[in-house]
C-alpha positions in Angstrom: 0.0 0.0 0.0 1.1 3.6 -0.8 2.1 5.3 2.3 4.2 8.5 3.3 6.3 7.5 6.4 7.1 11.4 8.2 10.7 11.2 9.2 10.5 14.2 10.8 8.5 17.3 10.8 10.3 20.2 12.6 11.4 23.6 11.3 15.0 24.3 10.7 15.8 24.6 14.7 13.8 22.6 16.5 15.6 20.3 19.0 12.9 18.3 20.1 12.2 16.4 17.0 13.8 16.2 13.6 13.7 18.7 10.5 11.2 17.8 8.0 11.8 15.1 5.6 9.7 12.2 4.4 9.6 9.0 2.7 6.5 7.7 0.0 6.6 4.4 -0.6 5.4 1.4 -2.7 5.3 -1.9 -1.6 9.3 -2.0 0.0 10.5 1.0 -2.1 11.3 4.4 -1.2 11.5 7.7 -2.8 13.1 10.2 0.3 12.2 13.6 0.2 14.4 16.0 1.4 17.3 14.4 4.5 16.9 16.9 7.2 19.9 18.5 8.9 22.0 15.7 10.1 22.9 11.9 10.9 19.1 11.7 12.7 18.1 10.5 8.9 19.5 7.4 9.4 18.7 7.0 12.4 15.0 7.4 11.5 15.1 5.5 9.0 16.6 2.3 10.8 13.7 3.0 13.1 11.2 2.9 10.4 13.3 -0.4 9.3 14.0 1.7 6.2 17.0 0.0 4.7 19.6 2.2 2.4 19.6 -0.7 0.2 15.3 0.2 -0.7 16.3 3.7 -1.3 17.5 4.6 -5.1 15.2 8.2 -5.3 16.1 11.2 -3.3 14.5 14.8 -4.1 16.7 17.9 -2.3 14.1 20.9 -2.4 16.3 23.5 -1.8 19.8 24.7 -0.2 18.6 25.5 3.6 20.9 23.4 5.8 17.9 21.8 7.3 17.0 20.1 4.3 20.0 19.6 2.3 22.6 18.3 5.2 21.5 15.0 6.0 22.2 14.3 2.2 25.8 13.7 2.6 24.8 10.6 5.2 22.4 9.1 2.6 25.2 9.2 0.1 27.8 8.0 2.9 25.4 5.2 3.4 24.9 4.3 0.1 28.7 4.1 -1.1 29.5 1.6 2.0 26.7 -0.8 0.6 28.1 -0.4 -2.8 31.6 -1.1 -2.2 30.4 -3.7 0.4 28.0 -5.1 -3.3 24.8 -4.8 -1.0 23.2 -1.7 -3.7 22.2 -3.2 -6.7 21.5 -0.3 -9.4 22.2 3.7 -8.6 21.1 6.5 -6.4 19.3 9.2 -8.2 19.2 12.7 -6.8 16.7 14.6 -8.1 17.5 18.9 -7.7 17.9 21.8 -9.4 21.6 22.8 -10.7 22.8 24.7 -8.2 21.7 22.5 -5.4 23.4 19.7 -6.8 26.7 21.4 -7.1 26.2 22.3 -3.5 25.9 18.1 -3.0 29.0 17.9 -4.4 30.8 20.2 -3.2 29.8 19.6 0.4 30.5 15.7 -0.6 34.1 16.3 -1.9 34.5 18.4 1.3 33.3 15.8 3.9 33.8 12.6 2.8 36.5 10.5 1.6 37.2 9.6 -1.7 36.5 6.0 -1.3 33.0 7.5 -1.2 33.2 10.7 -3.5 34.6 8.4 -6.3 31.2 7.0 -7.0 29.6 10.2 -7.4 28.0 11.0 -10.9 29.1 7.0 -11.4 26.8 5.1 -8.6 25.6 8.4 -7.1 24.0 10.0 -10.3 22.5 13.6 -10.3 19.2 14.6 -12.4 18.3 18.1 -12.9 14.9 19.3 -12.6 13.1 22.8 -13.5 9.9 23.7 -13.6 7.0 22.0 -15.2 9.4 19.3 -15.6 7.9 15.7 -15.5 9.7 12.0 -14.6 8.4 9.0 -13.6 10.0 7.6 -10.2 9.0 4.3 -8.6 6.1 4.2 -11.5 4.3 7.2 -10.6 4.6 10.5 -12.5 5.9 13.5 -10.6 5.6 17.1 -12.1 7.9 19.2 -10.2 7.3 23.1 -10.3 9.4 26.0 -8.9 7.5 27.4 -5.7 8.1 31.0 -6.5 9.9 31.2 -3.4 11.1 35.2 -2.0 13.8 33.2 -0.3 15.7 30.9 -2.5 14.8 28.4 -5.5 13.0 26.2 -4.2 10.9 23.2 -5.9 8.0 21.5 -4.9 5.6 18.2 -6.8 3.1 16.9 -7.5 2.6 13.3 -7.6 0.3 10.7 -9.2 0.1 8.0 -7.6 -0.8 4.3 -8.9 -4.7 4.5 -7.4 -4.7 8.3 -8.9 -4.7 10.2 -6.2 -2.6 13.5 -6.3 0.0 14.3 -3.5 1.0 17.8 -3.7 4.0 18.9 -1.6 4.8 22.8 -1.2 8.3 23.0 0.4 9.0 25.0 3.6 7.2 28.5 2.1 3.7 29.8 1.6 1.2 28.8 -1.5 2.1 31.0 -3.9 -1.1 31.4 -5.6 0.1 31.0 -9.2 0.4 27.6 -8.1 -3.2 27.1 -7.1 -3.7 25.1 -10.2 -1.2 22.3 -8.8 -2.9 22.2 -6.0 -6.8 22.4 -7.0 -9.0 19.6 -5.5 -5.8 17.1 -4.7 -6.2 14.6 -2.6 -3.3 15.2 0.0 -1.4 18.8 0.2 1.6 19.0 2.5 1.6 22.7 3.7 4.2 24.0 6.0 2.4 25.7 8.8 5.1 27.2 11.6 2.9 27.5 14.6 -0.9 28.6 15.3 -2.3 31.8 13.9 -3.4 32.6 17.9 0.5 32.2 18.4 1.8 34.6 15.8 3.2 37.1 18.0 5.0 34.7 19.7 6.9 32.6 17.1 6.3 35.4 14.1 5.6 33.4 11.4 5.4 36.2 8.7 8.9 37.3 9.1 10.2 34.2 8.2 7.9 33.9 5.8 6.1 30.9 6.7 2.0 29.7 7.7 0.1 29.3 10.5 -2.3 26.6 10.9 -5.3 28.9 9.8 -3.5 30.2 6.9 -2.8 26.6 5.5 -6.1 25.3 6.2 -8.0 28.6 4.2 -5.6 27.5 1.2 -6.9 23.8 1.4 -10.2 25.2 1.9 -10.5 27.3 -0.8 -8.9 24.8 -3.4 -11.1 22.2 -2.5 -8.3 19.5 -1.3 -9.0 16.3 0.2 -6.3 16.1 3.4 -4.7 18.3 4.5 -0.9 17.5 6.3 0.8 20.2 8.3 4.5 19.4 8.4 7.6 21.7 9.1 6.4 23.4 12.8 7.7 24.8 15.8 8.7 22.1 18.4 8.1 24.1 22.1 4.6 21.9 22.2 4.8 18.8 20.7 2.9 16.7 23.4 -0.5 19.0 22.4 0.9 20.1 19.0 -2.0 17.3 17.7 -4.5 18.4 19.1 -3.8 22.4 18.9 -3.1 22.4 15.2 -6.4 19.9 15.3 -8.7 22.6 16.6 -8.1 25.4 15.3 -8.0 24.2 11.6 -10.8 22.7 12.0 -12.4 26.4 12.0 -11.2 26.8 8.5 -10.9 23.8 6.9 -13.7 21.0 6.9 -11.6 18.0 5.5 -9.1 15.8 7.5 -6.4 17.2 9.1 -3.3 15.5 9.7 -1.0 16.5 12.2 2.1 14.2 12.6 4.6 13.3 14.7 8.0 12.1 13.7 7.8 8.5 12.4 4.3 8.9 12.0 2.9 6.5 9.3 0.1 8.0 6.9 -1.4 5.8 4.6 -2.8 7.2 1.0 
């Protein structure tokens, strides 16, 4: 069954759980989405009983340390099981050009060359703009450039094999020339910082980021299925469910997803 498995869900510095980054899977296949900010990837991913060896797809969304670090241990990973021969076939990393010469350069500047040898070999690097379209793990994936104020950033959309439409946004607000994307989808994955009643406190805005409400009007007014609120503050997690729960419930009449780190949510 096709499932996203959340591997963590935090904003760039929470402590008290691990950046945002995901996994959606098929059967024991999986395509990782973004690697969070250090080593905790693998760690996550051992707990899930994720193994390196069922990981050939990686998308980097953009350069922010807290979603492009942990890269470097998933390519670490990957060239120990190749020159052990446990990785049959290559790892694909799927960015746009400047982020992957960031990959590499970080790469050549961290790791050995037992490792670095294999990259653009084993490790292989495809470039993506926007509107472009590639199938991965047989489902089609159109990613599109976010229109981000910050950085480039890319987000997708996904067809899966029943049909349903995942669309994921990033770390940034819904742009709306981007509305079209997102339009009656089954599951949208929209950052949302903190609770609108708490925007004084964790100033959302300046950063450039959601609240809850905010997210929930956009999935509101496009008509979208589910709604799952990733990349948040951390200072409440043990009632960051059932906050979030409430008050986008107020906006937004469809289910609302709210997850923790490891959290499994089947599609």
């Amino acid at each position: 069954m096709e499932k996203i498995i959340m591997l963590g869900n935090g904003s760039a510095m929470v402590t008290k759980c691990y950046n945002t980054c995901f996994t959606i899977s098929d059967s024991d296949e999986y395509f990782l989405v973004d690697t969070g900010g250090g080593n905790t990837i693998l760690s996550n991913l051992e707990k899930k009983n994720i193994e390196i060896s069922k990981i050939h797809n990686v998308f980097i969304s953009h350069a922010h340390n807290d979603h492009i670090t942990g890269i470097v241990w998933i390519i670490r990973a990957v060239c120990q099981k190749i020159i052990d021969g446990k990785y049959e076939d290559n790892l694909y990393i799927y960015s746009h050009n400047k982020n992957i010469e960031i990959i590499k350069t970080i790469s050549n500047l961290l790791l050995q060359n037992k490792f670095t040898k294999y990259l653009g070999n084993r490790v292989k690097f495809i470039a993506i703009e926007d509107k472009k379209c590639l199938d991965i793990l047989n489902w089609r994936v159109e990613f599109f450039d976010i229109k981000s104020t910050k950085m480039l950033q890319f987000g997708f959309k996904i067809t899966l094999n029943s049909g349903k439409k995942v669309v994921f946004l990033g770390d940034e607000p819904l742009n709306e020339n981007l509305a079209d994307y997102v339009n009656k989808c089954d599951y949208l994955m929209h950052e949302a910082f903190c609770l609108y009643s708490e925007k004084e406190k964790f100033k959302p805005y300046e950063k450039h980021h959601s609240t809850v409400k905010d997210a929930c009007i956009n999935a509101s007014n496009l008509e979208v299925k589910n709604i799952i609120l990733i990349h948040t503050e951390d200072k409440n997690l043990s009632n960051r469910k059932r906050l979030y729960s409430e008050e986008g419930k107020k906006y937004f009449d469809g289910t609302i997803i709210v997850p923790d780190d490891l959290e499994e949510i089947y599609l």
